[in-house]
N, CA, C and O atoms as a Tripos MOL2 file, in Angstrom:
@<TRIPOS>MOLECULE
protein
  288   287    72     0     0
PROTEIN
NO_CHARGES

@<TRIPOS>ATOM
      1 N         107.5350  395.6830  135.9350 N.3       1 UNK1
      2 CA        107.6300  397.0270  136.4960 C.3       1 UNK1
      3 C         108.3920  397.9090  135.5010 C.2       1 UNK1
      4 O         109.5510  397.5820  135.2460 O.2       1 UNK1
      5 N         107.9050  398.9150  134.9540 N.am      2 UNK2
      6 CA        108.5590  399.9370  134.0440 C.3       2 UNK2
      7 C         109.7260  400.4680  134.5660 C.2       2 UNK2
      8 O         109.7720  400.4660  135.7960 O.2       2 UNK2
      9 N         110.3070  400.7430  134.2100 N.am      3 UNK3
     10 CA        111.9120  401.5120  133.9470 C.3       3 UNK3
     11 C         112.1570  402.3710  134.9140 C.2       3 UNK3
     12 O         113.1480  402.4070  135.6430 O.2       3 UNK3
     13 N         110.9990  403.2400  134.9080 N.am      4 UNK4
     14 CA        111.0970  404.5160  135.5090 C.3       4 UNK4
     15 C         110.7720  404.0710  137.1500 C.2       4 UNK4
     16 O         111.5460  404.2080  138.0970 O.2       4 UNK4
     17 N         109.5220  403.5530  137.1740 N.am      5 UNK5
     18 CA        109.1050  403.1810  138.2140 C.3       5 UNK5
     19 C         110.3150  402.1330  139.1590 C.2       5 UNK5
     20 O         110.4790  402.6220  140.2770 O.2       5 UNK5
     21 N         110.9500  401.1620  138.9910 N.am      6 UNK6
     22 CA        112.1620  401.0610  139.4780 C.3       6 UNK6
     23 C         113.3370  401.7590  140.0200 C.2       6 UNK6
     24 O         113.8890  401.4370  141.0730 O.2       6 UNK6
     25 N         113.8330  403.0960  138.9690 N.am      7 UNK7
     26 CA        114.3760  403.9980  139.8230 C.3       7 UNK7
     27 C         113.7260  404.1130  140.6320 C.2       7 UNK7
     28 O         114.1300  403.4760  141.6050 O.2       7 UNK7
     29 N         112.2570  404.9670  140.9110 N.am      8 UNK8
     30 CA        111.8620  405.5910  141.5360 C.3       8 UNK8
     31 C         112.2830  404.8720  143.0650 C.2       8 UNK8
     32 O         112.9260  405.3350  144.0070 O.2       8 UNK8
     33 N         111.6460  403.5800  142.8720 N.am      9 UNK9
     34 CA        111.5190  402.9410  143.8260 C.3       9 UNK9
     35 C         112.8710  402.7560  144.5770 C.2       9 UNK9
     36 O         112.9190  402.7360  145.8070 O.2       9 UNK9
     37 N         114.2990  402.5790  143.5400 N.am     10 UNK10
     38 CA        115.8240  402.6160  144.1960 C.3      10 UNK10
     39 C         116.1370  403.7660  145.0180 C.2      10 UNK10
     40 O         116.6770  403.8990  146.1160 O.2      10 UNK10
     41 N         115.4750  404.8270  143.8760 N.am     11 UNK11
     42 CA        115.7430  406.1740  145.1960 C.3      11 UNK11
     43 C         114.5250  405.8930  146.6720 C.2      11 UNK11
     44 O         114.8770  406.0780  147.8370 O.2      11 UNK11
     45 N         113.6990  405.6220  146.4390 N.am     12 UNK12
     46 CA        113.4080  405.4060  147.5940 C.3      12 UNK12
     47 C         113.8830  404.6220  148.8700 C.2      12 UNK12
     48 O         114.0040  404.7400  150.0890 O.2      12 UNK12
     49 N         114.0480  403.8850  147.9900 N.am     13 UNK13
     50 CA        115.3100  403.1790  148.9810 C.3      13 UNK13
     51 C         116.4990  403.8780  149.6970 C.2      13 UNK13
     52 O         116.7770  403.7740  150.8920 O.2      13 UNK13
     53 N         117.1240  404.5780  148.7950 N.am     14 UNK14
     54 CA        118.6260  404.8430  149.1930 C.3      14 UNK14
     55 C         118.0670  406.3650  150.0050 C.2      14 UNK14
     56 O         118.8500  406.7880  150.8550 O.2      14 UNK14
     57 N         117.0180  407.0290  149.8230 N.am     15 UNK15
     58 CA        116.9100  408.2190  150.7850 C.3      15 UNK15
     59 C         116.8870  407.6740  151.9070 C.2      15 UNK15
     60 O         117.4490  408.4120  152.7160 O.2      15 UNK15
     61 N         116.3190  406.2520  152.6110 N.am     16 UNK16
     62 CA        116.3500  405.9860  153.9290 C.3      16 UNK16
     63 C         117.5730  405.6420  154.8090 C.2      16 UNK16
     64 O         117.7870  405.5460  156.0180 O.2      16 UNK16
     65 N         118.1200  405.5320  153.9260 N.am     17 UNK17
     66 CA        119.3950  405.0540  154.4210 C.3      17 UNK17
     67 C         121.0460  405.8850  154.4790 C.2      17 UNK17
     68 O         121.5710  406.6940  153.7140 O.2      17 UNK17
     69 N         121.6430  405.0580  156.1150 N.am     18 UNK18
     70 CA        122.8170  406.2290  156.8470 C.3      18 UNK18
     71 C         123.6730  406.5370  155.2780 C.2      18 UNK18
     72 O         123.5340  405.9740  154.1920 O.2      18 UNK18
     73 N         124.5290  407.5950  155.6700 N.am     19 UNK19
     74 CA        125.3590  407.8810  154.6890 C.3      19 UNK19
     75 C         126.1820  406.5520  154.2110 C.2      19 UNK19
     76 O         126.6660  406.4120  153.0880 O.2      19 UNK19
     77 N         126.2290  405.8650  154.9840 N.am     20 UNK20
     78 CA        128.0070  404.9440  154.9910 C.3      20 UNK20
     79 C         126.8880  403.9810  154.0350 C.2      20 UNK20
     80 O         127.3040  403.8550  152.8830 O.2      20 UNK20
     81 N         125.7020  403.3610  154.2660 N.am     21 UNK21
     82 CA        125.0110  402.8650  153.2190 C.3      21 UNK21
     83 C         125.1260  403.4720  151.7380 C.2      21 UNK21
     84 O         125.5410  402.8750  150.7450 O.2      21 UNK21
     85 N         124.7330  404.5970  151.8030 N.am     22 UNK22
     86 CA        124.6810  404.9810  150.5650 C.3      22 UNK22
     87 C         126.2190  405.3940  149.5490 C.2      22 UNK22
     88 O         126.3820  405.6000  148.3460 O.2      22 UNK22
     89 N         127.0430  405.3800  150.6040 N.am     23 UNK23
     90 CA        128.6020  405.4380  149.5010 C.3      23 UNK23
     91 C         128.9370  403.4370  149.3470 C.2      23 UNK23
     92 O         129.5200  402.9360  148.3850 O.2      23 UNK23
     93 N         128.5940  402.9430  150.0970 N.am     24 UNK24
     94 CA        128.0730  400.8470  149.7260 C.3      24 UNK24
     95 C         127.2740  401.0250  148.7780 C.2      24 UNK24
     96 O         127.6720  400.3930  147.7990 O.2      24 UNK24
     97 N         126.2390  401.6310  148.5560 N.am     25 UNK25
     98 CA        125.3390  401.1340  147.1200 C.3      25 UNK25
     99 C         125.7190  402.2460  145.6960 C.2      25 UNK25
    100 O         125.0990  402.3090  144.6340 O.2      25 UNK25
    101 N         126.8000  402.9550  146.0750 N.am     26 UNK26
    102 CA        127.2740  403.6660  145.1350 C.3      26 UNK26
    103 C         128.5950  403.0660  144.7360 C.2      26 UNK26
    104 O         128.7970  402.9160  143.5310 O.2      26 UNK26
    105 N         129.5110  402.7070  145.5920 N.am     27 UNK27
    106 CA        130.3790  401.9270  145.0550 C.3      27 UNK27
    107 C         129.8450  400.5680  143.9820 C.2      27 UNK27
    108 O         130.3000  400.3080  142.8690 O.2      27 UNK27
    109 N         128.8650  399.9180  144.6490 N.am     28 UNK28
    110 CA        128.6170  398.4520  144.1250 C.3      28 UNK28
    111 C         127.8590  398.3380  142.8030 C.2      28 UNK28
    112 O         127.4980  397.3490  142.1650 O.2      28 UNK28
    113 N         127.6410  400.5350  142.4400 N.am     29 UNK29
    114 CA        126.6590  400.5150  141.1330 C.3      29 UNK29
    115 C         127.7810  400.8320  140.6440 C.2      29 UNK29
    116 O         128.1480  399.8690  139.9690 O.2      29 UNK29
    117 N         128.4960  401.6040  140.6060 N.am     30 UNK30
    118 CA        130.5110  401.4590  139.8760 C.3      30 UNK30
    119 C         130.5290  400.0170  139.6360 C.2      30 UNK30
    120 O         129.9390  399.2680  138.8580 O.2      30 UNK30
    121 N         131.5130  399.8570  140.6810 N.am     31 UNK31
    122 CA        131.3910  398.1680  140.0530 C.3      31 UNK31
    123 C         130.7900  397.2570  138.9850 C.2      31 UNK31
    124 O         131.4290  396.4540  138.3050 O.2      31 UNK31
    125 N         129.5030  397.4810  138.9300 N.am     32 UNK32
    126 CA        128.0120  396.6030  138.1260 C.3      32 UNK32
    127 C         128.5850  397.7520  136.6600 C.2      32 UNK32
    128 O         128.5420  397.1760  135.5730 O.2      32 UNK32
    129 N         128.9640  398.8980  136.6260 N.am     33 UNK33
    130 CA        129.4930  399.6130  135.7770 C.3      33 UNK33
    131 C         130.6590  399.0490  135.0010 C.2      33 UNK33
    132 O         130.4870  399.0320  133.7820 O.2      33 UNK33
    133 N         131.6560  398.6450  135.3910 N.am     34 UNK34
    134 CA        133.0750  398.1990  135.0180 C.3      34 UNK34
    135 C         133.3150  396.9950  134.8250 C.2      34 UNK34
    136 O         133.9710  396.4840  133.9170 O.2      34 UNK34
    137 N         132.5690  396.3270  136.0250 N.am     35 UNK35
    138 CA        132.7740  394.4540  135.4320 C.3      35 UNK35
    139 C         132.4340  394.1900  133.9960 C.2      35 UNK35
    140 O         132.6840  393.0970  133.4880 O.2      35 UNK35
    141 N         132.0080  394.9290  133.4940 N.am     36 UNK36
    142 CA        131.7330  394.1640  131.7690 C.3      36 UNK36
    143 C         132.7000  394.5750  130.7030 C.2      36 UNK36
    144 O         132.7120  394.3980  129.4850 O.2      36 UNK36
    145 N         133.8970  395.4690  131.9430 N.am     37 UNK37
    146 CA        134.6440  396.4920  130.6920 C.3      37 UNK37
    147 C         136.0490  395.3700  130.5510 C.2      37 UNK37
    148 O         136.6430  394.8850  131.5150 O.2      37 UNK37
    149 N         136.3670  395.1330  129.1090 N.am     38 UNK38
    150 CA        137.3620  394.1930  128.9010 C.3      38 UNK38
    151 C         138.6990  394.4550  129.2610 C.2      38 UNK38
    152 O         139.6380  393.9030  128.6880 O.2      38 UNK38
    153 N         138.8850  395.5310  130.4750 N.am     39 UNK39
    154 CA        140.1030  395.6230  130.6560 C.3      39 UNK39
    155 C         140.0350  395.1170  132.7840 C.2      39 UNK39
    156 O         140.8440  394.7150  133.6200 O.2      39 UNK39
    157 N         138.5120  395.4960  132.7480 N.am     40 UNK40
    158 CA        138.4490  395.1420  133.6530 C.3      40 UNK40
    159 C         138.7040  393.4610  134.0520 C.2      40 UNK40
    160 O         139.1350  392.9340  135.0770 O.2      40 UNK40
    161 N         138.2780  392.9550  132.8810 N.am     41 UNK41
    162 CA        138.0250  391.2760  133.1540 C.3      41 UNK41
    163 C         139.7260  390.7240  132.7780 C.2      41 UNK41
    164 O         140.2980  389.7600  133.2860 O.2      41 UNK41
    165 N         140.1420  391.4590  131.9780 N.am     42 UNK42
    166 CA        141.7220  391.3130  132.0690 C.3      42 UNK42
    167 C         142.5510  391.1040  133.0720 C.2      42 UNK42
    168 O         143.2590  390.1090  133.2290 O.2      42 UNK42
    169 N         142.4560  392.2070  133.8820 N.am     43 UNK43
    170 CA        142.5180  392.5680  134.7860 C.3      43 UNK43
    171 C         142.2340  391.7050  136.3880 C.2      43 UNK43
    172 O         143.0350  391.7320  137.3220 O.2      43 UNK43
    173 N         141.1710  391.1220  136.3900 N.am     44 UNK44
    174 CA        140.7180  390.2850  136.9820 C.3      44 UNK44
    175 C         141.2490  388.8400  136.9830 C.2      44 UNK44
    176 O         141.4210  388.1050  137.9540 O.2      44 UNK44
    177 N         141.5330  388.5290  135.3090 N.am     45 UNK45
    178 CA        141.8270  387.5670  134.8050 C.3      45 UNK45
    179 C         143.6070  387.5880  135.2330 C.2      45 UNK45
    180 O         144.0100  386.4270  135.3020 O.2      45 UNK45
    181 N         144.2730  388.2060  135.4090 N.am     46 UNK46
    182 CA        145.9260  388.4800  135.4950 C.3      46 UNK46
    183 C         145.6570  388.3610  136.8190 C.2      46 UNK46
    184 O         145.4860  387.1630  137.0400 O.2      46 UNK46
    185 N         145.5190  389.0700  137.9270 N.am     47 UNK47
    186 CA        145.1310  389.0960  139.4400 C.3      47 UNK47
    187 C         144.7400  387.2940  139.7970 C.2      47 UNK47
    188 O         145.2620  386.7170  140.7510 O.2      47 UNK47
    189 N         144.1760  386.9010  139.2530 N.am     48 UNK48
    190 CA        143.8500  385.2290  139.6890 C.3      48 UNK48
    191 C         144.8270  384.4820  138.9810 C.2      48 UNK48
    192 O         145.1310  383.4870  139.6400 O.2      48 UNK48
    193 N         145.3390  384.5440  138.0880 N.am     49 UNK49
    194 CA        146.2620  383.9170  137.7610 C.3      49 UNK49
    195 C         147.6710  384.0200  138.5170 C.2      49 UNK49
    196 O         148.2070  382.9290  138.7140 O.2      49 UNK49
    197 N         148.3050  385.0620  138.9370 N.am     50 UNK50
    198 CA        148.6070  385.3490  139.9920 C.3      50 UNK50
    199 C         148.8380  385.0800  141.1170 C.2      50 UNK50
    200 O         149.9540  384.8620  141.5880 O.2      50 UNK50
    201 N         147.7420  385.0620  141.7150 N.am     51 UNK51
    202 CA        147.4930  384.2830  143.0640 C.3      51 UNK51
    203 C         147.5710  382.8350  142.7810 C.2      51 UNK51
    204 O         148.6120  382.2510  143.0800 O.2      51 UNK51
    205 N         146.9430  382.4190  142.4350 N.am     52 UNK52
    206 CA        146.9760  380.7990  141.8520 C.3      52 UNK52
    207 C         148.7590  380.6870  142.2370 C.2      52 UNK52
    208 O         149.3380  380.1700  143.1930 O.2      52 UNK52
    209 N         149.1280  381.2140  141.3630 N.am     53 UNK53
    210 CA        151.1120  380.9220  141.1950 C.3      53 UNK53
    211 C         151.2300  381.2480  142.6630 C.2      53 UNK53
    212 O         151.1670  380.1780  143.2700 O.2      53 UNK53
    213 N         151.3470  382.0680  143.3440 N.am     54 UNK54
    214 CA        151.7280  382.8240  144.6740 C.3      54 UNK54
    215 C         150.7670  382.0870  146.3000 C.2      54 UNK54
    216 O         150.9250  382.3040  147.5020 O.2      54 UNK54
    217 N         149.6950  381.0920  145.4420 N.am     55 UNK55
    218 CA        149.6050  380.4210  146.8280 C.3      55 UNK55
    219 C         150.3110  379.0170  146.4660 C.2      55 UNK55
    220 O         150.7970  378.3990  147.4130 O.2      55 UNK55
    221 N         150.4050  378.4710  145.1990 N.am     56 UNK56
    222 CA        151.4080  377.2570  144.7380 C.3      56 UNK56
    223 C         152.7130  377.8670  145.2710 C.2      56 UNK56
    224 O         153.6090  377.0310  145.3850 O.2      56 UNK56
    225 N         153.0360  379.1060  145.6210 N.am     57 UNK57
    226 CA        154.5220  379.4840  145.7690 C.3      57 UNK57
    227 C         154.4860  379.1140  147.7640 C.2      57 UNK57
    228 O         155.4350  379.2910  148.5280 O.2      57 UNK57
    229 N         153.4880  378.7350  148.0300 N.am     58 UNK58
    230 CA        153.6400  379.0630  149.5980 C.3      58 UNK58
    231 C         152.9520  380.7250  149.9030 C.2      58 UNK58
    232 O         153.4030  380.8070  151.0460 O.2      58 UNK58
    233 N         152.5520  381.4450  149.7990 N.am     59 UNK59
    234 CA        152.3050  382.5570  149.7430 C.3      59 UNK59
    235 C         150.8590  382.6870  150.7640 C.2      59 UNK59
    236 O         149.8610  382.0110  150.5150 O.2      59 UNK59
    237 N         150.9150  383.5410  151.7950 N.am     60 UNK60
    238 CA        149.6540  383.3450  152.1150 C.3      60 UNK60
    239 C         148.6510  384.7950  152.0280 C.2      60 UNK60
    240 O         148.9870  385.9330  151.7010 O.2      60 UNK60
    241 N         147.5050  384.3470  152.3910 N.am     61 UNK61
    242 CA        146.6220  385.6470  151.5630 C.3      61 UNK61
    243 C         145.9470  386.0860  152.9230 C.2      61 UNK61
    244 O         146.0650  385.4320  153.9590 O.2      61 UNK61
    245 N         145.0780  387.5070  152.7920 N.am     62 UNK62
    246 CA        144.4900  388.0590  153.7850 C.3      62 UNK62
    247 C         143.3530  387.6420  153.5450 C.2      62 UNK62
    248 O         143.0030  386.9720  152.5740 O.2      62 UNK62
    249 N         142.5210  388.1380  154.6970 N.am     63 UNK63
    250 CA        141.2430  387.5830  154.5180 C.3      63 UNK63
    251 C         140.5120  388.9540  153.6080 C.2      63 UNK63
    252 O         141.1550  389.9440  153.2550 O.2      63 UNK63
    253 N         139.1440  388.7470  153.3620 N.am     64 UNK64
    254 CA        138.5260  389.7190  152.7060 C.3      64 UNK64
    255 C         137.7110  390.7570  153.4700 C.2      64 UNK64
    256 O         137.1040  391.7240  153.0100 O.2      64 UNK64
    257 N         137.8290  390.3480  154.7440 N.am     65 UNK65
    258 CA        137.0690  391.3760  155.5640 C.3      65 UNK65
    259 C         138.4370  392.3040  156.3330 C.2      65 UNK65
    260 O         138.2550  393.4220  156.8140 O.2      65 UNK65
    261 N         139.5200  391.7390  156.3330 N.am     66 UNK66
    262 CA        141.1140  392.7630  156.8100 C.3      66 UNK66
    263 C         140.9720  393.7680  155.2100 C.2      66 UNK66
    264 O         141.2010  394.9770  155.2230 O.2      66 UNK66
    265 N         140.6740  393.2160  154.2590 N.am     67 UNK67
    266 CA        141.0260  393.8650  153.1390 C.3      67 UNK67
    267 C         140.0110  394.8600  153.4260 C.2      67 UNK67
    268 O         140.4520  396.0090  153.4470 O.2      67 UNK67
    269 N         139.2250  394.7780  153.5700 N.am     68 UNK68
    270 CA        137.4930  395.6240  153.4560 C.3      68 UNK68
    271 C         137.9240  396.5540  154.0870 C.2      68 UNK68
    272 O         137.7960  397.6800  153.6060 O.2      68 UNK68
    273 N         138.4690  396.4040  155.1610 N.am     69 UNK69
    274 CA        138.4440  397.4190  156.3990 C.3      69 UNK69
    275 C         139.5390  398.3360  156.0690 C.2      69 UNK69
    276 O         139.5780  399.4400  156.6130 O.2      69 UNK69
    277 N         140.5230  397.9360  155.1380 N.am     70 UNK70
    278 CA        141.8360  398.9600  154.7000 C.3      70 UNK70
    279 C         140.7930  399.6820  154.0740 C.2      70 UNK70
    280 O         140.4240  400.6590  154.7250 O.2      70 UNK70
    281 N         140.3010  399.5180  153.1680 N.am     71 UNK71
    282 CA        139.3630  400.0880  151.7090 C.3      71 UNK71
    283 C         138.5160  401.0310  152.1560 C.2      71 UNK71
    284 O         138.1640  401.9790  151.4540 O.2      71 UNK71
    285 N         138.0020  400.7780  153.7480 N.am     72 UNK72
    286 CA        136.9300  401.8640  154.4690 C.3      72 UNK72
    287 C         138.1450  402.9180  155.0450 C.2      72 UNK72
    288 O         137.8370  403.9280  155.6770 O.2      72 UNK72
@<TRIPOS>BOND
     1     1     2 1
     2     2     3 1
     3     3     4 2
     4     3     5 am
     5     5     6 1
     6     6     7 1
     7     7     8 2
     8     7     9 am
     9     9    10 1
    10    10    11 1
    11    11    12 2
    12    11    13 am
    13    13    14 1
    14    14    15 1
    15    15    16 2
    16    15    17 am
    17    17    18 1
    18    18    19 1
    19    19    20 2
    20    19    21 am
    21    21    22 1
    22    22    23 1
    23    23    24 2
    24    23    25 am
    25    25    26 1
    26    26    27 1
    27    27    28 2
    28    27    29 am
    29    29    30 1
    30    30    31 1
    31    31    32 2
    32    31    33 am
    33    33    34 1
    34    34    35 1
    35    35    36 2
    36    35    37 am
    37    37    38 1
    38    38    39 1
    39    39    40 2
    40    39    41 am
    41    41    42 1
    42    42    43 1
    43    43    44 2
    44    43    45 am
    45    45    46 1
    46    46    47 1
    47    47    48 2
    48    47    49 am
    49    49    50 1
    50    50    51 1
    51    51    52 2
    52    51    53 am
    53    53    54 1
    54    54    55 1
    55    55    56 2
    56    55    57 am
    57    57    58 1
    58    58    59 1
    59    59    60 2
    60    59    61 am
    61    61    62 1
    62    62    63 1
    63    63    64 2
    64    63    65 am
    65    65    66 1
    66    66    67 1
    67    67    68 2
    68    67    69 am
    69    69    70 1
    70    70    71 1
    71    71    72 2
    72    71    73 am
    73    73    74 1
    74    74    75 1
    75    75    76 2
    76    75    77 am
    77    77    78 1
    78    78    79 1
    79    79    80 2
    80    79    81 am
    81    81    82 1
    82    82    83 1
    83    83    84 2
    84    83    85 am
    85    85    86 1
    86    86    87 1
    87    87    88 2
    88    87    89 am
    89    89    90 1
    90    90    91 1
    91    91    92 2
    92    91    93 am
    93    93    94 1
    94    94    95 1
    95    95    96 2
    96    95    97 am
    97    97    98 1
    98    98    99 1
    99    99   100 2
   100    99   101 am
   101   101   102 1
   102   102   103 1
   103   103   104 2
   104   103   105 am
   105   105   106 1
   106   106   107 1
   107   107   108 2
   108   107   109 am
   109   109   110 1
   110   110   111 1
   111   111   112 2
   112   111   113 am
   113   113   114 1
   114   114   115 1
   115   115   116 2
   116   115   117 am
   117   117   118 1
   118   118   119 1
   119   119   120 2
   120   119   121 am
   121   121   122 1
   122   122   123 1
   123   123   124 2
   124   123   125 am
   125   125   126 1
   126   126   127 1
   127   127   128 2
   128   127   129 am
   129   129   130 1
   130   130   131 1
   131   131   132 2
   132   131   133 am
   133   133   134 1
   134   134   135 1
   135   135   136 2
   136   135   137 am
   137   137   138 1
   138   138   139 1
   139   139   140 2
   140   139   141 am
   141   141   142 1
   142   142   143 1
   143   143   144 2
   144   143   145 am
   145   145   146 1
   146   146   147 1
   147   147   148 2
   148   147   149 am
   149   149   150 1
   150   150   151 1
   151   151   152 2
   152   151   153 am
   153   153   154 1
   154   154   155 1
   155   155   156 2
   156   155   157 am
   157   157   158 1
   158   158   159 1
   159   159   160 2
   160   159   161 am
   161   161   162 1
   162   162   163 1
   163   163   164 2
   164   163   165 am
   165   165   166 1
   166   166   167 1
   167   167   168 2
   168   167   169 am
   169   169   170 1
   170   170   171 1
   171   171   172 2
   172   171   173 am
   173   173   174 1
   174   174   175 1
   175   175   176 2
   176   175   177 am
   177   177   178 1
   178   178   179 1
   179   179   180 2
   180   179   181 am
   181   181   182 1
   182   182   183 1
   183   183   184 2
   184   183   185 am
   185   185   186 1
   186   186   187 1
   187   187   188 2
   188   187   189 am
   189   189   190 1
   190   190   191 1
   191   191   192 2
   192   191   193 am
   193   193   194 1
   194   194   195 1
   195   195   196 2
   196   195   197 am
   197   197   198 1
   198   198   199 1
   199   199   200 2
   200   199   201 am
   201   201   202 1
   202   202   203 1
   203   203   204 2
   204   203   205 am
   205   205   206 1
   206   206   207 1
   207   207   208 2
   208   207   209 am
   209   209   210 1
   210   210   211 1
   211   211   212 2
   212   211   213 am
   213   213   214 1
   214   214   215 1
   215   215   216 2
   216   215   217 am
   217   217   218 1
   218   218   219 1
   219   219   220 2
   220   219   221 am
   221   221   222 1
   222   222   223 1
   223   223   224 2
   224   223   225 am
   225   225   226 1
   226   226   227 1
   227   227   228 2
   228   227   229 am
   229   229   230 1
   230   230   231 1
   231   231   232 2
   232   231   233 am
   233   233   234 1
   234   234   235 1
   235   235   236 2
   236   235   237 am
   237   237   238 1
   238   238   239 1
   239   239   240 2
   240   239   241 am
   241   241   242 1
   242   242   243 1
   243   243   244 2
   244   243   245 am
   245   245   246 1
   246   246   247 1
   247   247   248 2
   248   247   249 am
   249   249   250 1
   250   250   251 1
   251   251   252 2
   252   251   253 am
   253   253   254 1
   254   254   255 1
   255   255   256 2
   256   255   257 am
   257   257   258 1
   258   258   259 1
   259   259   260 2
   260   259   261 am
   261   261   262 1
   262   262   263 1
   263   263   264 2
   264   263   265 am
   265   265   266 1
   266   266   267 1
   267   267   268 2
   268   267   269 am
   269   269   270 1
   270   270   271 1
   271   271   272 2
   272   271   273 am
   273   273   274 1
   274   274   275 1
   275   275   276 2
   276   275   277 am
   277   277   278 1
   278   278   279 1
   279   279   280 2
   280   279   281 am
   281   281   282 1
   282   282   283 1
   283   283   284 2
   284   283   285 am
   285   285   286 1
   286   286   287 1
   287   287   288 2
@<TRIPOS>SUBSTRUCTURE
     1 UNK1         2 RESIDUE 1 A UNK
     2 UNK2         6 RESIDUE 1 A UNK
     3 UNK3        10 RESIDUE 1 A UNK
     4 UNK4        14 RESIDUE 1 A UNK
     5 UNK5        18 RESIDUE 1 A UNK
     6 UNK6        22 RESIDUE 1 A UNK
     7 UNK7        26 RESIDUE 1 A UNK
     8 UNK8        30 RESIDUE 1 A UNK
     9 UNK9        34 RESIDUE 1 A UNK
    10 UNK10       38 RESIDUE 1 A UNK
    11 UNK11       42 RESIDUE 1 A UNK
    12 UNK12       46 RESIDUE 1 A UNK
    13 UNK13       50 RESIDUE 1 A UNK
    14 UNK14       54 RESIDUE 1 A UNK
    15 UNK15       58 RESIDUE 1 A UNK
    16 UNK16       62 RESIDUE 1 A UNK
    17 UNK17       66 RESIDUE 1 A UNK
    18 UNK18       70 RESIDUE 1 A UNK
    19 UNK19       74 RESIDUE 1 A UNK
    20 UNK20       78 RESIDUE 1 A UNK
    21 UNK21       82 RESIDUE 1 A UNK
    22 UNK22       86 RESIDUE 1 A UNK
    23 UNK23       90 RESIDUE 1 A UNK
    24 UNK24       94 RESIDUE 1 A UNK
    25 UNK25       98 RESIDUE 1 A UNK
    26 UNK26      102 RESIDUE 1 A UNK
    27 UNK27      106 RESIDUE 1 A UNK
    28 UNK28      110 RESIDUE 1 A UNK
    29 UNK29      114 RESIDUE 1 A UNK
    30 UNK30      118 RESIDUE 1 A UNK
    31 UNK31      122 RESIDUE 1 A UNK
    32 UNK32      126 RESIDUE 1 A UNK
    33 UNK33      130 RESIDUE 1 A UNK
    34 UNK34      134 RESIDUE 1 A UNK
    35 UNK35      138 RESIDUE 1 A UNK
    36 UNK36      142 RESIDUE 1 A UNK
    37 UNK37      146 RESIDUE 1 A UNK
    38 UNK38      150 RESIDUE 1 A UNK
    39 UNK39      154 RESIDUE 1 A UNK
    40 UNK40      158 RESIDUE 1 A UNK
    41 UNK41      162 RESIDUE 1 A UNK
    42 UNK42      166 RESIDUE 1 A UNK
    43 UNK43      170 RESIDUE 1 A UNK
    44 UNK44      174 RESIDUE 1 A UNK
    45 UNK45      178 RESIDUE 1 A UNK
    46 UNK46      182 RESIDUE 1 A UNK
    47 UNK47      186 RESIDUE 1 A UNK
    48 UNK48      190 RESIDUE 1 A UNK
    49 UNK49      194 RESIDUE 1 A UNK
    50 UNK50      198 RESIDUE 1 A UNK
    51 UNK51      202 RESIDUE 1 A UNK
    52 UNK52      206 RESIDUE 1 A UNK
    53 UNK53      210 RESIDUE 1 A UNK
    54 UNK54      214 RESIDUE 1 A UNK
    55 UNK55      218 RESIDUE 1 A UNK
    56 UNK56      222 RESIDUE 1 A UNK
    57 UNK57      226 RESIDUE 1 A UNK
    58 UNK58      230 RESIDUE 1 A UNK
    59 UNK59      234 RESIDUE 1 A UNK
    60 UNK60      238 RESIDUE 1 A UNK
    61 UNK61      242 RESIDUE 1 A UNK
    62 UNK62      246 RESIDUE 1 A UNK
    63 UNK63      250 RESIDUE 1 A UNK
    64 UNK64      254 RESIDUE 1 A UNK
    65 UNK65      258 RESIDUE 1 A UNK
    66 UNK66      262 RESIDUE 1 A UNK
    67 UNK67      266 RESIDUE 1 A UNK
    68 UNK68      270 RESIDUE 1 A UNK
    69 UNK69      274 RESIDUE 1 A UNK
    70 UNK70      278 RESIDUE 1 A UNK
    71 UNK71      282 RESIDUE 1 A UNK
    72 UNK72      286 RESIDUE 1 A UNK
């Protein structure tokens, strides 16, 4: 499928859909944006290392859907 024809077809997609969808598939094309950026993976890389130490410390963590719901 050509280049173009793919957008086309993404926007078709995302016109059908509620607003709260479309700021979800705009965040998650950010994202797909930044994960390759080396400060990002740094970044990522310090954050797990981190945790690693801080659940060896006793430390306990939230779940990812309490987190989600701060973020909305």
């Amino acid at each position: 499928m050509p280049k173009t024809n793919l957008k086309e077809h993404l926007i078709e997609n995302i016109e059908d859909l509620p607003k709260k969808q479309v700021k979800e598939v705009i965040d998650y094309i950010s994202y797909l944006k930044i994960k390759e950026d080396k400060w990002f993976i740094d970044f990522v890389n310090r954050r797990g290392m981190l945790a690693k130490s801080e659940r060896k410390a006793g430390k306990t963590f939230h779940k990812l859907e309490d987190l989600q719901k701060e973020y909305r």
